[in-house]
C-alpha positions as CSV (number, residue, x, y, z in Angstrom):
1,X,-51.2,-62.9,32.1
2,X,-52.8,-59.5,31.4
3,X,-49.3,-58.0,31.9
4,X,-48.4,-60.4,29.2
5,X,-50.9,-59.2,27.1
6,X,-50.9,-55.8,27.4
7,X,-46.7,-56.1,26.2
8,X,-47.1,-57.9,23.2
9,X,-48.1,-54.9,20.6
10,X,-44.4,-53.4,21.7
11,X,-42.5,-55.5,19.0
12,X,-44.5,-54.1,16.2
13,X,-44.2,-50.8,17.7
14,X,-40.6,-51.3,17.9
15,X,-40.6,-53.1,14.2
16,X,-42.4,-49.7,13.0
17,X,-39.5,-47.2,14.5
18,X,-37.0,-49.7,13.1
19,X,-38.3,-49.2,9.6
20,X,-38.7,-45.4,10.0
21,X,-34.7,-44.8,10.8
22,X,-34.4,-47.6,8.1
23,X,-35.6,-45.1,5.8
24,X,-34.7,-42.1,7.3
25,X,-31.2,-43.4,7.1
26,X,-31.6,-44.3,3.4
27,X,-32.8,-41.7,2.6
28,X,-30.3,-39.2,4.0
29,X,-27.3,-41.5,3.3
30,X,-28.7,-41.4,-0.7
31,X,-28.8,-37.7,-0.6
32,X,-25.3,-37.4,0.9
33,X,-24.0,-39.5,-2.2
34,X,-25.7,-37.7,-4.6
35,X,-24.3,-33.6,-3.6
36,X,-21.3,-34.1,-4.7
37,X,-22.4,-36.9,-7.8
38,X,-24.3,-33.8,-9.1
39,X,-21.2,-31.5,-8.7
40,X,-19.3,-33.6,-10.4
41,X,-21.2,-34.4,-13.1
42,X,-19.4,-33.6,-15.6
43,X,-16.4,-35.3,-15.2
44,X,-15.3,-38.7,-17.1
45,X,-12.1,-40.4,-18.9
46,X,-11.6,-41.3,-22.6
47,X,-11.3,-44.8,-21.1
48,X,-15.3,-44.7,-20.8
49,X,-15.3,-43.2,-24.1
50,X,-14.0,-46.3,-25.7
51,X,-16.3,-48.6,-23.9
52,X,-18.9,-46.7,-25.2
53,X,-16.9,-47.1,-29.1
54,X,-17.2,-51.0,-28.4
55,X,-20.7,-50.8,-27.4
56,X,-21.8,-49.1,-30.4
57,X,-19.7,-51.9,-32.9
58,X,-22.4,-54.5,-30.5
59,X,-25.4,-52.6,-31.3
60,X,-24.2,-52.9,-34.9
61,X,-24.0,-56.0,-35.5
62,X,-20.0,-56.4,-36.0
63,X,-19.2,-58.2,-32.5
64,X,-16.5,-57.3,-29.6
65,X,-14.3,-54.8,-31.5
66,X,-13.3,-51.1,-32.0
67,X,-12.8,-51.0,-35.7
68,X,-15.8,-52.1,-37.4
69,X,-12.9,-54.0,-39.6
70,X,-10.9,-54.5,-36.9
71,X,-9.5,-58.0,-34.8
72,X,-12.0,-58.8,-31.9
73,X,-10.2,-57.5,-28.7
74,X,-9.8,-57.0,-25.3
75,X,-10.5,-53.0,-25.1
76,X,-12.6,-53.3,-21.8
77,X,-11.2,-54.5,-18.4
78,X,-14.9,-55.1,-17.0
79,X,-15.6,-58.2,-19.9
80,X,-19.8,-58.1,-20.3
81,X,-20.1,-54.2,-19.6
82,X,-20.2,-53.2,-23.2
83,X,-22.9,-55.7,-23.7
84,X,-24.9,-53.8,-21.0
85,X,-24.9,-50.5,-22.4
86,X,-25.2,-52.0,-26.3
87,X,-28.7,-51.6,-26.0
88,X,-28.3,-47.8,-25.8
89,X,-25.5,-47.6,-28.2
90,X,-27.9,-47.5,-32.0
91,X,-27.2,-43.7,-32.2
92,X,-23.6,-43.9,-31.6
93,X,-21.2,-43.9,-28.6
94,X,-22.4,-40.9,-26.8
95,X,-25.5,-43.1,-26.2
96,X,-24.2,-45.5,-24.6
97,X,-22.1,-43.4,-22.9
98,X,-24.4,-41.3,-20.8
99,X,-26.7,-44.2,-20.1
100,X,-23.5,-45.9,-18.5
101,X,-23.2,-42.5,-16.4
102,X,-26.7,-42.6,-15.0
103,X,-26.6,-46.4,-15.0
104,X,-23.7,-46.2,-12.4
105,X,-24.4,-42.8,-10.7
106,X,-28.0,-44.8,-10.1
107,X,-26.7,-47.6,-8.3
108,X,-24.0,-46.3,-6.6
109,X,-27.0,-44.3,-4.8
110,X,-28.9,-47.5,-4.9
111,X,-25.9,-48.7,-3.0
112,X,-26.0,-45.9,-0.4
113,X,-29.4,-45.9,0.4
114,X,-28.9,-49.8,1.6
115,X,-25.7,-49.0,3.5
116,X,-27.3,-46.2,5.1
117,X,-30.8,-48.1,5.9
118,X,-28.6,-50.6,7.4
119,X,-26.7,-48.6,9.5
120,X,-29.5,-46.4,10.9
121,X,-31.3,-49.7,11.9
122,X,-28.0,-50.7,14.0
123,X,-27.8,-49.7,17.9
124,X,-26.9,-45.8,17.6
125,X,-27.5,-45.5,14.4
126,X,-29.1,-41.7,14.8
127,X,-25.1,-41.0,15.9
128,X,-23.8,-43.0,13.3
129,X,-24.9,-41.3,10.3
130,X,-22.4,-38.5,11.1
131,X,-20.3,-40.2,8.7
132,X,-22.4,-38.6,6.1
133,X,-20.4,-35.6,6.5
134,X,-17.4,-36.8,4.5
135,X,-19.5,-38.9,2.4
136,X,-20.9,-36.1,1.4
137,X,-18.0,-34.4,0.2
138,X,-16.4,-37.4,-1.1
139,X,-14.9,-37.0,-4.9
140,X,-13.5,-40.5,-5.3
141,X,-17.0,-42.1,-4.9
142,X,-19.0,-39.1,-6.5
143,X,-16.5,-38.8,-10.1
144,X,-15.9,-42.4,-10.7
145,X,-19.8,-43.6,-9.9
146,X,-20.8,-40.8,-12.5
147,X,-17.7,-41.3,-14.8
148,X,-19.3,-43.5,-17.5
149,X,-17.4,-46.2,-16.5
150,X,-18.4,-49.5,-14.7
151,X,-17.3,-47.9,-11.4
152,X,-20.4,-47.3,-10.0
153,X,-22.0,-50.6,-10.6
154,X,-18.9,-52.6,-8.8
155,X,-19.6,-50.1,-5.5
156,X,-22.9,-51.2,-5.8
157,X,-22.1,-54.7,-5.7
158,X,-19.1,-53.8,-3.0
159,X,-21.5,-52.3,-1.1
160,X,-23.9,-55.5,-1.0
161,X,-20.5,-57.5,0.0
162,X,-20.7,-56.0,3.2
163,X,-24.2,-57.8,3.9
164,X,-24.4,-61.7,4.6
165,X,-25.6,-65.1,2.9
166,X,-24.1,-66.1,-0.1
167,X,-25.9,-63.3,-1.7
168,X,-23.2,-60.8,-0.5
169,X,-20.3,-63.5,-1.3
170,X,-21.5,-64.0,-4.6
171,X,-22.0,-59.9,-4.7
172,X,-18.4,-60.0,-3.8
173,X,-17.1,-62.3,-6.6
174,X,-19.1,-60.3,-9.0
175,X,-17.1,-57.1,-8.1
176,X,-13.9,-59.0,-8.5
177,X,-14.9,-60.6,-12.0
178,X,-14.9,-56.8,-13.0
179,X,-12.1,-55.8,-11.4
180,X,-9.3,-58.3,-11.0
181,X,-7.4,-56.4,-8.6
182,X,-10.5,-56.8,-6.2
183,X,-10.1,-60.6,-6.0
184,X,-7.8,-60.5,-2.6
185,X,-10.1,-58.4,-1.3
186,X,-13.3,-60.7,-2.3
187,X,-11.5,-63.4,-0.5
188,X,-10.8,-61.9,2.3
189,X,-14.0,-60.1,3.3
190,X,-16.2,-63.5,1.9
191,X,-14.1,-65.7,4.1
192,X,-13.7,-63.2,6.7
193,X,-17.6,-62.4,6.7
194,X,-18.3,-65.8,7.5
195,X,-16.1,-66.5,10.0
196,X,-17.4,-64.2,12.1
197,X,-20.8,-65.5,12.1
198,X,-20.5,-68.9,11.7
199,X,-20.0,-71.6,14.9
200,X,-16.4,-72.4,15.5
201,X,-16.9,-75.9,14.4
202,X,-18.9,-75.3,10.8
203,X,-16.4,-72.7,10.0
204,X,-13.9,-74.8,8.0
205,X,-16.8,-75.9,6.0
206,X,-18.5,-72.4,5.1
207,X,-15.2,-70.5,4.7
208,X,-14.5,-72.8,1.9
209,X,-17.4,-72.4,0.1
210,X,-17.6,-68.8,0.7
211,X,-13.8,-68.5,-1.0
212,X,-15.4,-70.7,-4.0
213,X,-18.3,-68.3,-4.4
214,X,-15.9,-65.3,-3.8
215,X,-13.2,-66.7,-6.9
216,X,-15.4,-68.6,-8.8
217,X,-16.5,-65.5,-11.1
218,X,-13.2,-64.2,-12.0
219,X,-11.8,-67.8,-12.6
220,X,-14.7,-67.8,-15.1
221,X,-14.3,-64.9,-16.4
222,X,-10.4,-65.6,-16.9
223,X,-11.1,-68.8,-18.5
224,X,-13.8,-66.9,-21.1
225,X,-10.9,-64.6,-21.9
226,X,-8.3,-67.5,-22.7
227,X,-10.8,-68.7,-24.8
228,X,-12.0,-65.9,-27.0
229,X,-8.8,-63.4,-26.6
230,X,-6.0,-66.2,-26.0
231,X,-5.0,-64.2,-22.6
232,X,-6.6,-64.7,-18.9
233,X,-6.1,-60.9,-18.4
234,X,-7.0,-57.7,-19.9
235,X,-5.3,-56.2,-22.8
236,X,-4.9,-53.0,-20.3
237,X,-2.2,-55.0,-18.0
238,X,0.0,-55.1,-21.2
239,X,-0.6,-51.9,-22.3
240,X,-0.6,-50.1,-19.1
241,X,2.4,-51.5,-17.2
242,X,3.5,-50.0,-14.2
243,X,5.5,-50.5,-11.2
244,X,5.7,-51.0,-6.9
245,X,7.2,-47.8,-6.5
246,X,4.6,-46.0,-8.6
247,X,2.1,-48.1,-6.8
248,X,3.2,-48.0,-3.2
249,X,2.8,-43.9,-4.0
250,X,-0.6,-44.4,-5.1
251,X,-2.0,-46.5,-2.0
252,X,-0.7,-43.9,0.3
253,X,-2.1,-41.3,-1.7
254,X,-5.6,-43.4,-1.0
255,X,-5.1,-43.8,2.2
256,X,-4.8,-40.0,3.1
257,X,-6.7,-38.5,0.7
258,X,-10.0,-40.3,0.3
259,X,-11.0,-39.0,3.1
260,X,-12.6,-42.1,4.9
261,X,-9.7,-44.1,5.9
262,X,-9.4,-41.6,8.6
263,X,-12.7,-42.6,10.3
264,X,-11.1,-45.9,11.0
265,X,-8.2,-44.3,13.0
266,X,-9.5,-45.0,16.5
267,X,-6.6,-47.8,18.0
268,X,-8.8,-47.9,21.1
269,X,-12.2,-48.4,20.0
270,X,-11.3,-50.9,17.2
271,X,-10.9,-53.5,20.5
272,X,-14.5,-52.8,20.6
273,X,-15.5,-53.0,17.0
274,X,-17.4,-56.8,16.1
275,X,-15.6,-59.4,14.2
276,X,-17.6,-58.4,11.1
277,X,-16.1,-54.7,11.3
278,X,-12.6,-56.5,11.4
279,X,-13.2,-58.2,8.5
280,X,-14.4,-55.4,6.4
281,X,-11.1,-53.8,7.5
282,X,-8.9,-56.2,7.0
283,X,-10.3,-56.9,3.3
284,X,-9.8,-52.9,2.9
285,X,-6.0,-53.3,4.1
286,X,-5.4,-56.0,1.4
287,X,-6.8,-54.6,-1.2
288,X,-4.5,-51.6,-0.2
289,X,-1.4,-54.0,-0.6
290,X,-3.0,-55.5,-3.5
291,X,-2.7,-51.9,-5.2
292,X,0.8,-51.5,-4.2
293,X,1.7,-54.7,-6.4
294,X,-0.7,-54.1,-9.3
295,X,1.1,-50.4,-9.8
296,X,-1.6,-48.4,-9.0
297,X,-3.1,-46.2,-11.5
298,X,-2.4,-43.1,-13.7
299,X,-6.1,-41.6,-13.2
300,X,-7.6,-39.0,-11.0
301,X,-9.6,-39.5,-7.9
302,X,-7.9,-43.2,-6.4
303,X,-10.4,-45.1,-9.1
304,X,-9.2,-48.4,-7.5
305,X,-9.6,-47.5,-4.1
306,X,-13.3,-46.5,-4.6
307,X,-15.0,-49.9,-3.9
308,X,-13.7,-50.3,-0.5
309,X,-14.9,-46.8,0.7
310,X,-18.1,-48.3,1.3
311,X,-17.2,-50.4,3.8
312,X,-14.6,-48.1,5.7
313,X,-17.4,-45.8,6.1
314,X,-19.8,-48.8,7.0
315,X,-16.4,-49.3,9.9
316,X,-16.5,-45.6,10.9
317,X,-20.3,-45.2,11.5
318,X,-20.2,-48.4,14.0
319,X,-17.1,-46.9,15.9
320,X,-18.9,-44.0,16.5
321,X,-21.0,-45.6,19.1
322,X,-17.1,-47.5,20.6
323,X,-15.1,-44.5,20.5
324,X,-15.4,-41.7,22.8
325,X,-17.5,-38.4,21.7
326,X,-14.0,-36.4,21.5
327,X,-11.9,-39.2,19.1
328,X,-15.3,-39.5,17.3
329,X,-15.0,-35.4,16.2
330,X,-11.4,-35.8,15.6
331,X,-11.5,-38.1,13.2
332,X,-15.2,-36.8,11.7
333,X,-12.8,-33.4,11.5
334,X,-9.8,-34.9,9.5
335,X,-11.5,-37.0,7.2
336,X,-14.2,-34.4,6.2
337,X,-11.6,-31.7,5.9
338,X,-9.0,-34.0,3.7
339,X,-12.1,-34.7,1.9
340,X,-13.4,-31.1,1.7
341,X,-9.7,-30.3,0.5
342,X,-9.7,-32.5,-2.4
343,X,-13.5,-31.9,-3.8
344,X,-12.7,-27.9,-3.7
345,X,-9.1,-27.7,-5.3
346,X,-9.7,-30.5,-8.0
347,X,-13.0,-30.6,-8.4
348,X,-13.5,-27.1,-10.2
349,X,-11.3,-28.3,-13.3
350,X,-12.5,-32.3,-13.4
351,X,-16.2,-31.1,-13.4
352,X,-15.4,-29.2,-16.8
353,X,-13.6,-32.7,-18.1
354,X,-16.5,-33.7,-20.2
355,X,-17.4,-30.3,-21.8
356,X,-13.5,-30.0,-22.8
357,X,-14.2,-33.2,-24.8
358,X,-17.6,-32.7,-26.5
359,X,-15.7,-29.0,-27.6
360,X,-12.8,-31.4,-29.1
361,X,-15.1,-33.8,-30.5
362,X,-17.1,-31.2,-32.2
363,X,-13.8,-29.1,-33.3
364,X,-12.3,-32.3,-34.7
365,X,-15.2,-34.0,-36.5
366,X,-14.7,-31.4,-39.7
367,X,-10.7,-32.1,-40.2
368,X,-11.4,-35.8,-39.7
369,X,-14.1,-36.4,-42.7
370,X,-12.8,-38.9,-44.6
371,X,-9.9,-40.0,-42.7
372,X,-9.5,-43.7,-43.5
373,X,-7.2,-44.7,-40.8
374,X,-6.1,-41.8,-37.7
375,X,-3.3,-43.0,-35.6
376,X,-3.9,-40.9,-31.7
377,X,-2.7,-41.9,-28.3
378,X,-6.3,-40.8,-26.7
379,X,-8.3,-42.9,-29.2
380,X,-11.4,-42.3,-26.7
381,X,-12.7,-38.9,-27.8
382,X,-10.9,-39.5,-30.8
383,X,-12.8,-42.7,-31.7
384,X,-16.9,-40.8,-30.7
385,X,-15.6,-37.7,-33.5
386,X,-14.7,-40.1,-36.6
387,X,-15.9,-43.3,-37.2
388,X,-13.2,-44.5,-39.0
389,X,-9.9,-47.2,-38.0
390,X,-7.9,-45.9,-35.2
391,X,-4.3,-46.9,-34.4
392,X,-4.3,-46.7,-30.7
393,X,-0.8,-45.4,-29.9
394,X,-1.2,-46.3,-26.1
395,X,-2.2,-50.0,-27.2
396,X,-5.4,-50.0,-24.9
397,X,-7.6,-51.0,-28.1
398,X,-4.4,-52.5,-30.4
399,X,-2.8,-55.5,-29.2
400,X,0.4,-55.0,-31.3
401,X,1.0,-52.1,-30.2
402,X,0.2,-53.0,-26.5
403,X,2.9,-55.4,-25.3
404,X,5.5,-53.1,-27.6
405,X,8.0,-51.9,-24.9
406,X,7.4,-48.7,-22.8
407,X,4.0,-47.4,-20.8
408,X,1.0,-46.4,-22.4
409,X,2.5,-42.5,-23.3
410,X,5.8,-44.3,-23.9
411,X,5.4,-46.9,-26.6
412,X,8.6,-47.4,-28.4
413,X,5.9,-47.5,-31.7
414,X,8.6,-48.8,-34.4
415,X,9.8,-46.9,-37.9
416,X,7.4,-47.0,-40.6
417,X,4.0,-47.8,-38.4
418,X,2.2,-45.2,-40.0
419,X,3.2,-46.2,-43.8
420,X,2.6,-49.6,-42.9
421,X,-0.8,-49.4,-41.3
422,X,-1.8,-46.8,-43.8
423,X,-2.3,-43.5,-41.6
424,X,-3.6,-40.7,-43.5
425,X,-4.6,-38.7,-40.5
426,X,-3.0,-38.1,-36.6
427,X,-4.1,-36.6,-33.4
428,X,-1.1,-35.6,-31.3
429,X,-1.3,-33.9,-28.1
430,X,1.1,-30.6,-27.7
431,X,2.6,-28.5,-25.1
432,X,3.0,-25.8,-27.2
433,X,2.9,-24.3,-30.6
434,X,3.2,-26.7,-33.4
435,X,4.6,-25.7,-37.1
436,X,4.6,-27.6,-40.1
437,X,8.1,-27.0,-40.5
438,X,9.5,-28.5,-37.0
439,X,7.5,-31.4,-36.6
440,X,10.1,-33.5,-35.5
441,X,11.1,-30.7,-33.0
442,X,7.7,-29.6,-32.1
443,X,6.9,-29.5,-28.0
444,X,5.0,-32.9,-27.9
445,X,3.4,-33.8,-24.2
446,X,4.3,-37.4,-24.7
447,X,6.9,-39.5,-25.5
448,X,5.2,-41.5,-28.1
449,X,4.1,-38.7,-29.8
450,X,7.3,-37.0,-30.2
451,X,8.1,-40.8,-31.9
452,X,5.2,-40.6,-34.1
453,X,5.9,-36.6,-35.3
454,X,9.2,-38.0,-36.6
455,X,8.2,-40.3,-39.0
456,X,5.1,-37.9,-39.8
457,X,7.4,-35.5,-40.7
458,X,9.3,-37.6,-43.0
459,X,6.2,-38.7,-44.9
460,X,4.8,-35.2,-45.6
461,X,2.2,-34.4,-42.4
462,X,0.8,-31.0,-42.0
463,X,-1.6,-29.4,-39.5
464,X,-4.9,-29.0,-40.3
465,X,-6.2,-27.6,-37.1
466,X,-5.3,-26.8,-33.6
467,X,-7.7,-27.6,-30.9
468,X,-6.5,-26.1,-27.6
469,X,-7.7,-27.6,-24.2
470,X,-8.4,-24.9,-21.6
471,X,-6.7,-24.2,-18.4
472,X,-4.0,-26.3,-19.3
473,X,-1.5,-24.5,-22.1
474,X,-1.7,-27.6,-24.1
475,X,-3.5,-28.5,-27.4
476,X,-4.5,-31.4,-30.0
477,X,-3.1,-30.8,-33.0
478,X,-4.6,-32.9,-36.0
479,X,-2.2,-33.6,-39.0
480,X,-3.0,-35.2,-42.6
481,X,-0.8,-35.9,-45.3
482,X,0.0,-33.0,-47.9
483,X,-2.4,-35.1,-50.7
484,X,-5.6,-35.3,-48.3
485,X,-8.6,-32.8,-48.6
């Protein structure tokens, strides 16, 4: 009996060194995240740009649109995030578009810090944290969760997805409201998830509701859309077609740059790995297929891919403690030195990304006083320096230009566009000199642009100004009609 006695203060003992690696672990699994966050702060897309555009027509008063006379339309994939970062928007776009950079760089480290309590509480979880190493080198995760974008908010919820209870199912579905191409992999890892914790004969039951809880969002979310747009997808899938071939590349480029697919790599040890571990992994491979169908994606860094990293390094920390000491460097090596490999050769240019485009905001803002209606392909920076119409070349913001035939550089944009929707200003991108003279046999980068100089030449165009983008031999060129100021 005094035996007894004298054993019981060991659980709270033992509860008290559990919470200290809980800590420990989220604390050093939040720093890891945020190294390379901070050296790649100044990266971002125009795509956050116009987000932020359609944020700023919120805050004043005009409704879900990118013209502030223009149709209501589908310009963001993630449907609510412009209403989140509205409140922020009253001086413009470039207030909502830096709150939506610390907004998601916040909870992607949020995120962290509860993947890396959790692990550290696990058996081994000292060991485990090695993983840090390529998560701390990681551009995928670090760019896209300080991007501007919604990126870093659906890790956040990925990241919760790899808990249990409904809460992490419904974290799940959440994720996949946000980012279609994310509802196999809700699915999967929701069902999966509960299947491996659930008794054999309450499993039917529970997987169902879990694949409910896991859909239900983006069924709603489709349904809003057909509602209020007339479509139950973005206007991005028309605008941005692609292909398999073009998306089959792209999921192998994930899978061996990104670094922590590679901690997965252990043929042996995965016999060892619980059925929750499966699941995560099999919900990572589907989502991998998933991107091969949906085409991929033209940006840098593996955007789509991002949410899943979570969980294969949640995988790679547990193997550590399955796998022997030797596989366990091997594959620490590999994925921190692919990881290392891309940070170091891309990072230098994408961390200057966002000063380029404050320089071409800034440069631009002068030539494009007074501009009525300015036809551009990259309507993102293009839409923070002038707040007048835009015709969106690419479609992202224009519906009839969006399911015109061709890719978003390639839009087969039809004779007289620019007389008929009243263009008195462009900004074309060049790969070399422009002249007023050659328009139509100027060095364009894109195809719709060379369209565009055509018909721009015809009309009268000339160059105002010349905005050149460093380190790359290519400049914006803004062009006005021969009668404009």
């Amino acid at each position: 009996m005094l035996a007894r006695e004298a054993r019981r203060p060991e659980p709270p003992a033992d509860a008290a060194s559990q919470r200290r690696r809980a800590l420990l672990g989220a604390a050093a699994t939040a720093l890891a995240a945020s190294l390379p966050l901070a050296w790649l702060w100044g990266f971002t897309v125009d795509d956050a740009l116009i987000t932020a555009r359609v944020a700023s027509r919120i805050a004043e008063g005009v409704g879900y649109r990118f013209d502030r006379g223009g149709p209501v339309v589908d310009a963001v994939t993630p449907l609510g995030w412009a209403y989140v970062l509205a409140p922020f928007a009253h001086r413009g776009p470039l207030g909502a578009f830096y709150f939506a950079k610390w907004f998601g760089a916040c909870t992607a480290v949020g995120g962290a810090a509860c993947l890396g309590a959790r692990t550290a509480r696990e058996p081994g979880g000292a060991w485990r944290l090695v993983v840090l190493v390529p998560l701390a080198l990681s551009a995928p995760l670090a760019a896209w969760c300080g991007a501007g974008m919604e990126t870093g908010v659906v890790v956040f919820l990925a990241t919760l997805a790899l808990g249990s209870g409904r809460l992490a199912t419904l974290a799940a579905g959440l994720a996949a409201a946000w980012r279609p191409e994310l509802l196999p992999w809700s699915a999967a890892l929701s069902v999966g998830s509960v299947v491996a914790r659930t008794e054999p004969d309450q499993r039917r039951g529970a997987a169902l509701r879990a694949l409910v809880l896991a859909v239900g969002p983006t069924v709603l979310v489709a349904a809003i859309r057909v509602a209020v747009f007339g479509r139950p997808v973005p206007l991005a899938f028309f605008a941005k077609p692609s292909d398999f071939a073009h998306g089959a590349f792209y999921a192998l480029a994930c899978l061996l740059w990104t670094g922590a697919p590679a901690l997965v790599v252990a043929p042996w040890a995965l016999r060892r790995l619980d059925a929750h571990g499966r699941a995560v992994l099999v919900a990572a491979a589907i989502h991998t297929v998933a991107l091969v169908f949906a085409g991929g994606d033209w940006m840098a860094f593996f955007r789509l891919f991002v949410p899943v990293l979570p969980g294969l390094f949640l995988v790679g920390a547990r193997l550590v403690a399955a796998a022997r000491p030797w596989a366990t460097a091997v594959r620490l090596v590999v994925a921190s030195g692919m990881s290392a490999l891309l940070l170091f050769t891309k990072g230098s240019d994408a961390r200057g990304v966002l000063a380029d485009r404050r320089a071409l905001i800034t440069g631009a803002r002068p030539y494009l006083v007074g501009a009525r209606s300015v036809a551009a392909l990259d309507v993102g920076w293009v839409g923070v320096a002038t707040d007048a119409d835009i015709v969106d070349l690419a479609g992202i913001t224009d519906p009839s230009i969006a399911f015109l035939h061709g890719g978003h550089t390639s839009k087969r944009i039809p004779d007289g566009l620019l007389r008929h929707r009243h263009v008195d200003h462009l900004v074309l991108l060049a790969a070399g000199p422009v002249s007023d003279g050659d328009l139509a046999g100027a060095p364009w980068a894109r195809a719709v642009e060379a369209r565009v100089a055509r018909e721009a030449a015809e009309l009268g165009f000339v160059v105002r100004a010349t905005l050149e983008l460093p380190k790359t031999g290519r400049r914006y060129v803004v062009l006005t009609l021969k009668d404009e100021p």
